[in-house]
N, C-alpha and C positions, 0 to 999 in steps of 0.2 A: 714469299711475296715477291716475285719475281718484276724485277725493274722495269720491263719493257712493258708494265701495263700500264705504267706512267708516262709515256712517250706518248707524243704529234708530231703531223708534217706541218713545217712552219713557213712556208718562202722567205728570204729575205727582205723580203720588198716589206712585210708586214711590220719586222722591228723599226723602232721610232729613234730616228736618228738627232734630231732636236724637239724640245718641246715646246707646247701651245702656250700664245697667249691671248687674252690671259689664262692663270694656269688651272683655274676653274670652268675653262671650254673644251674640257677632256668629255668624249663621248665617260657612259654611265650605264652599265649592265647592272638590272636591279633583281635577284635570283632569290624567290621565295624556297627556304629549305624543306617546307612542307611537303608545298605541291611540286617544287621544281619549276613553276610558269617564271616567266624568263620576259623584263620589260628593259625598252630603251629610254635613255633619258640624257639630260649633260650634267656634270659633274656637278654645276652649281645648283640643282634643282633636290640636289639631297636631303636638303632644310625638307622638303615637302613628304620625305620618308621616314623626318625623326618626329620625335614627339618631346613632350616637355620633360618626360620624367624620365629619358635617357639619358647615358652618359657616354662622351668620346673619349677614349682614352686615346692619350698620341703620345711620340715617344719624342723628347725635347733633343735628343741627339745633335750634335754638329759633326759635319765630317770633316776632315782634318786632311789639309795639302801631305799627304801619305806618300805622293809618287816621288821620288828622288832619284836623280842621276850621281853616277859617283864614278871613279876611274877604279881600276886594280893598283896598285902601290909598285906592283912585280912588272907586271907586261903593259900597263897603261891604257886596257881593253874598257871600254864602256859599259857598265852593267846598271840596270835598274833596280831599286830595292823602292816595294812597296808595304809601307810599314801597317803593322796590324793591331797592334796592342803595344801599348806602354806599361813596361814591368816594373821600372824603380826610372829615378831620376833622371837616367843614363842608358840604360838597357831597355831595349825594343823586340820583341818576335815580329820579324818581317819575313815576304818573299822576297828572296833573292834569285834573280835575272841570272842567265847565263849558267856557265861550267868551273869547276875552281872554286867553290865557294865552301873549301874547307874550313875547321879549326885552326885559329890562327891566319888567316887571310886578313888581307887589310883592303881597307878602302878608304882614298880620299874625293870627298866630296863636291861635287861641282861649286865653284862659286865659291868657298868657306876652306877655310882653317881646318875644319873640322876632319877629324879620322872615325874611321866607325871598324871596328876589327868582330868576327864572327868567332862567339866565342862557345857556340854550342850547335849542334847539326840537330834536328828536329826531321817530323816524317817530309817526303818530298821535298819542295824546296823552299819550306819551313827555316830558318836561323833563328839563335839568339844572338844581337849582333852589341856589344860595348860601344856608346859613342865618346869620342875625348872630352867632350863637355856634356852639357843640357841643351837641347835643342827646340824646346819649347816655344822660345821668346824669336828663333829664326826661320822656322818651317815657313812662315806666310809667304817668307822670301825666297825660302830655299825648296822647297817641294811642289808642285803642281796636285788639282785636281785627280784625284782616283777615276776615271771614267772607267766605266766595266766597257770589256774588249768591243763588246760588238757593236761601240757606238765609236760610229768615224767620221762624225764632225766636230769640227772643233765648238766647242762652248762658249761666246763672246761674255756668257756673263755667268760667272762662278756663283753668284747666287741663284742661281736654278736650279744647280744639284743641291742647293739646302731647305728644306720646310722657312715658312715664315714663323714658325715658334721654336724653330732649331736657338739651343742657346748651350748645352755642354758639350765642348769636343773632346772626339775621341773613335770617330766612326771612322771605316777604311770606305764605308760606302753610305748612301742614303737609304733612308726609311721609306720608299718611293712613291707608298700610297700618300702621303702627307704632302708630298709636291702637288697635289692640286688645290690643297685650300689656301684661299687668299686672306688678309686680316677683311677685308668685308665681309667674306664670305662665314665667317669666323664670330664677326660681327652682330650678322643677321642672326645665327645660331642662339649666340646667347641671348638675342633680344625673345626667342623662342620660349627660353628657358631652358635652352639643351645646355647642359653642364660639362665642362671638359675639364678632364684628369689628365696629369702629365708623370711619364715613365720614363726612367731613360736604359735603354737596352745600344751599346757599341755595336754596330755593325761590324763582322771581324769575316775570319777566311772564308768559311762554308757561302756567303756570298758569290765568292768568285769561283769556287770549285763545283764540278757538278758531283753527282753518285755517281760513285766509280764500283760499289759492287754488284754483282749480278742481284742479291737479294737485298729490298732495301732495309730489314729488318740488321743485316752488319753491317750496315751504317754507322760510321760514328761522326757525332756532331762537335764540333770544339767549343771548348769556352766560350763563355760572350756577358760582359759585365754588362749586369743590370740592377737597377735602384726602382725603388716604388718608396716613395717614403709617406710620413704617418698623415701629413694633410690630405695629400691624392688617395690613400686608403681608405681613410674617413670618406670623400667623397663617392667614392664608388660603392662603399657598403650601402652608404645611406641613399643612394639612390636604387638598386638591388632594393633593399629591403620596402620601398616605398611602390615598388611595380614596374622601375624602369629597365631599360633594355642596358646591359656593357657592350660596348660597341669599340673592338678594339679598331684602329685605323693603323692598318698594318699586318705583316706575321708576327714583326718584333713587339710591338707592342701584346700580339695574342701570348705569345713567348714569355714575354713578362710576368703579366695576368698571371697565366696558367704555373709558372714558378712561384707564384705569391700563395698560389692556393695552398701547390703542396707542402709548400715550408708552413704556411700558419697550420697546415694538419698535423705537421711531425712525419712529413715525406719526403727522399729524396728525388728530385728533379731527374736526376741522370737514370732514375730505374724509377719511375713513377709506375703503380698499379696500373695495368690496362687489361685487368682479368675483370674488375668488376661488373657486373652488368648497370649500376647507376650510379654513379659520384652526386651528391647531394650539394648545394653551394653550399662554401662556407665561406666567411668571412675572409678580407685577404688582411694581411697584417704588412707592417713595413719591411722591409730589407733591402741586403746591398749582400750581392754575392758574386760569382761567375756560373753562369747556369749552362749547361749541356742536355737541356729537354732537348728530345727528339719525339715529334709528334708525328703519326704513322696512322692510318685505316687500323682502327680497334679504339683509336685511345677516347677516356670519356672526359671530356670537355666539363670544366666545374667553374669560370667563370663566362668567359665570354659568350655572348647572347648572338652577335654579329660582327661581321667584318666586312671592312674597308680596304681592298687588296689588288694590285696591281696582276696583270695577266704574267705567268713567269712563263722560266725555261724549261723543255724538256725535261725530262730525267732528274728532277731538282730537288733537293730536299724542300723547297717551298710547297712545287705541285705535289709532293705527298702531304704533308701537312694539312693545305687545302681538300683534297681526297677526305682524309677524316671531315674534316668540316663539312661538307656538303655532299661527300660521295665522290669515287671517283667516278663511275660514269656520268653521271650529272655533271661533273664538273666539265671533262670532258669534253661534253655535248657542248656544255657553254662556250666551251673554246673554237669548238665547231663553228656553232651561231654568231661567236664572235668575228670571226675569218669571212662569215658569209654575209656581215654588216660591215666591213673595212674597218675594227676595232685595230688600232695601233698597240703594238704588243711591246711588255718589258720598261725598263728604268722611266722613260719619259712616256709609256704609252697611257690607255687610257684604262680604268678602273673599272668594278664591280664592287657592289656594294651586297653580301650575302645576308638574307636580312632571317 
């Protein structure tokens, strides 16, 4: 399955460099997977596409001031470490900026006392790096905003990159479909009686990294901790079982979902069936694990009904993912249609809702 069927021409002009407000005045591509018919709308009009016996699942994530400045110890050169996961107390797998970033390297930290020494080399420029303390209690002070690269204005207000139901950190990046509901709008829903479930899946590297191989099928995806526990379980079954739609809002959240399935079957996540020609739903059950699903054109979908998903990038593990979900030509096309209506693309741009 060669990569380049996942590619579009993108101009610049189209990626969204800061976002709307408010954050529920994102246009709104609304994509029947049946027929493929293709409706516009604006993001807060979605209430008008759920029904009472759906369910939102959204992923409560916080993202975490990840960016840090820090000097070399040796030559006193500036390098960037973008932290990605927290392994114990002390220890981080970040990217580290720059050349030199062997075994045994030090860094001290902009601002802070703190040292951070690399104590293991990982693929590309992957570390595991030892900090001299815990740095939990000083990141707000000491680290900056994660913005993915190809947004180059500055952010006046750091709660934009977070959902308004963000509440555990540990994300290197946002859940981006979720930045357009507002608590009214959130509001209205459950006045509805649309029900919402909460997941929490860390946004980690493959974020920021695109596919790097010719095929995307040697892809590999890296960890990414996520939780679904027994209340949210409870509620998505019993809505499932009552005739309603799962409606992940997000990939991370679909990521979730679809790891919950396979583990309540007695399946591995990182080599999930994609031979069978029908996955039946089943139940999802709680857990807390690191998942490596990679979802590709073949794989059979056993929880989610519909998604709520931000327009991505090129060559991306996301736009395969998507591909399964709705096709890739179909999808495609929408991106097409989306470019020929001024749909704002990527982290702050505007959504689709696959119904």
């Amino acid at each position: 399955m060669d990569l380049s069927l996942f590619d579009y021409e993108l101009p610049e002009s189209f990626i969204a460099q800061t976002p709307l407000e408010p954050r529920d005045a994102s246009k709104l591509m609304v994509i029947d997977r049946t027929s493929g018919e293709i409706t516009h709308r604006i993001f807060r009009d979605i209430e008008y596409e759920l029904t009472s016996k759906d369910v939102l699942v959204v992923n409560d994530t916080r993202v975490i001031p990840a960016r840090i400045f820090a000097k070399k110890q040796n030559s006193g050169g500036q390098v960037e470490l973008l932290l990605l996961q927290q392994v114990s107390d002390t220890d981080w797998l970040a990217l580290v900026g720059g050349r030199g970033a062997a075994v045994g390297r030090r860094f001290q930290l902009q601002n802070s006392d703190v040292e951070a020494e690399v104590i293991e080399e990982r693929e590309t420029s992957q570390r595991l790096l030892r900090f001299s303390r815990s740095i939990n209690e000083i990141l707000p002070t000491l680290g900056q905003m994660p913005l993915p690269p190809y947004i180059h204005e500055r952010l006046e207000d750091s709660e934009r990159y977070q959902t308004v139901y963000s509440r555990n950190p540990g994300s290197a990046a946002a859940p981006t479909a979720g930045l357009h509901f507002t608590p009214e709008l959130l509001l209205r829903l459950r006045e509805k009686g649309v029900q919402l479930a909460y997941c929490t899946l860390h946004v980690g590297l493959d974020t920021f990294q695109p596919v790097k191989v010719d095929n995307v099928l040697d892809h590999k995806i890296h960890s990414e901790y996520a939780r679904l526990d027994a209340h949210n379980a409870r509620i998505i079954n019993e809505a499932k079982l009552a005739g309603g739609r799962v409606i992940a809002v997000g990939t991370t959240s679909a990521r979730t979902l679809e790891t919950a399935a396979i583990l309540s079957a007695g399946g591995d996540p990182a080599h999930p069936d994609q031979t069978t020609a029908h996955c039946p739903w089943r139940p999802v059950a709680e857990f807390e694990a690191y998942t490596q699903l990679y979802i590709y054109p073949g794989y059979q979908w056993r929880v989610v009904d519909g998604m709520i998903t931000n327009f991505h990038l090129p060559r991306s593990s996301l736009l395969v993912m998507l591909s399964a979900f709705l096709g890739r030509e179909r999808l495609l096309h929408a991106y097409e249609v989306a470019k020929a209506h001024q749909y704002r693309f990527f982290s702050f741009g505007d959504a689709m809702f696959i119904r």
